[in-house]
N, C-alpha and C positions, 0 to 999 in steps of 0.2 A: 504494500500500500504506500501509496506520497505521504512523504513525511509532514506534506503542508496540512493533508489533511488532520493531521493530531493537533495543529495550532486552530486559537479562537480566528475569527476574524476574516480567514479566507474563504473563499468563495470556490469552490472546486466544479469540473466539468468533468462526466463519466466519457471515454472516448471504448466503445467496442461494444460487444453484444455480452452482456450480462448471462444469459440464457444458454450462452454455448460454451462458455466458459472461457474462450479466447479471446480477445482484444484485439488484436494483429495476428496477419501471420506472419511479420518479419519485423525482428527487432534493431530498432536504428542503431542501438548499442551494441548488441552482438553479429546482427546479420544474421542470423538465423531464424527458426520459428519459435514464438512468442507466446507462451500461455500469463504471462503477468497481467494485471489490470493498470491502465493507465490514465490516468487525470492529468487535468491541464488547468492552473490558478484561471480565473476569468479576469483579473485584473494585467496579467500576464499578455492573455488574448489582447485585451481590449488594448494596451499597449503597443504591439504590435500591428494591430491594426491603424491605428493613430500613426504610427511612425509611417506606414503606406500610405498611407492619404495624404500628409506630410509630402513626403517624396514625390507622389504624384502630382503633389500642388504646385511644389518648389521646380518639377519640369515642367508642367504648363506655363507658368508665368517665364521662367528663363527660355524655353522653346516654342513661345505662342503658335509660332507658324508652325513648325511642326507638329506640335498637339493638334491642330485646328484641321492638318492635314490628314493625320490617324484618323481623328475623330469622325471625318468626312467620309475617311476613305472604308473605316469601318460603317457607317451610316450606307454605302452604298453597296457594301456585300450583304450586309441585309434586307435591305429595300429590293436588291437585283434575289436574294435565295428567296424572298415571300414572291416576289413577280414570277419566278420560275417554277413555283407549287402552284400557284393561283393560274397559271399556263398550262400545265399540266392537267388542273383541274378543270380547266374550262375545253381543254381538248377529250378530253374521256368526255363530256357532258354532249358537246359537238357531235360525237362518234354516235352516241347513243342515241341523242336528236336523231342522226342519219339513218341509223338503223329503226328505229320507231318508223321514219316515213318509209320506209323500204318495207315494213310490215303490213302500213296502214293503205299501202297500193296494191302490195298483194290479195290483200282483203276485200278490195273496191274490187280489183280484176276477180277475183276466185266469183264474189257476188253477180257481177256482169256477165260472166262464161256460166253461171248457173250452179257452179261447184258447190255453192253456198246457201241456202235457202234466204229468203229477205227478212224472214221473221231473226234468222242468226244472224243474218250482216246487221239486221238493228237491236240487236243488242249490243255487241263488238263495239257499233257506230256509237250506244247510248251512254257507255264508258267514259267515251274518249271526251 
């Protein structure tokens, strides 16, 4: 167990699956596999965090154009992967459209050559 955990005052974070009894399976310490349990301070995390944000700030403002550059250019790999799902999806929908009318002709002709009785082409017809 973290020794943090025995002092008042800290804030402790469980990291692994309680239930299966392992935490990891590879330990940053040893490199091998890990059945220890491991916690992480939260005041530690948030730390950590903060210094990244930090960092991230500290190059935004000294590399504006650069940032602004990323920024964009990440902005436009996901605007272009939702256009190229939303593409995708309107061609399957397209396809289907075609194939629907390619049914609903068959249907008109089968009724016209008499394949079909009128009473069943007007049901088929009353669906649609």
């Amino acid at each position: 167990m973290c020794e943090a955990a025995d002092r008042p005052g800290y804030r402790i974070l469980y990291i692994g699956d309680r239930r299966a009894g392992n935490s990891c399976l590879y330990c940053p310490m040893t490199g091998r596999k890990c059945n220890a349990t491991h916690y992480i301070r939260v005041d530690f995390l948030e730390q950590v965090v903060l210094q990244e944000i930090q960092r991230l700030t500290r190059f935004a403002s000294e590399y504006e154009d650069d940032f602004v550059k990323a920024i964009i250019g990440h902005s436009m790999q996901a605007a272009e992967s939702e256009r190229a799902i939303k593409q995708k999806t309107l061609d399957g929908l397209l396809a289907r459209d075609k194939e629907l009318d390619t049914l609903f002709e068959r249907i008109y002709e089968d009724n016209v050559a008499g394949k079909i009785s009128d009473e069943r082409f007007g049901k088929v017809h009353g669906r649609c």
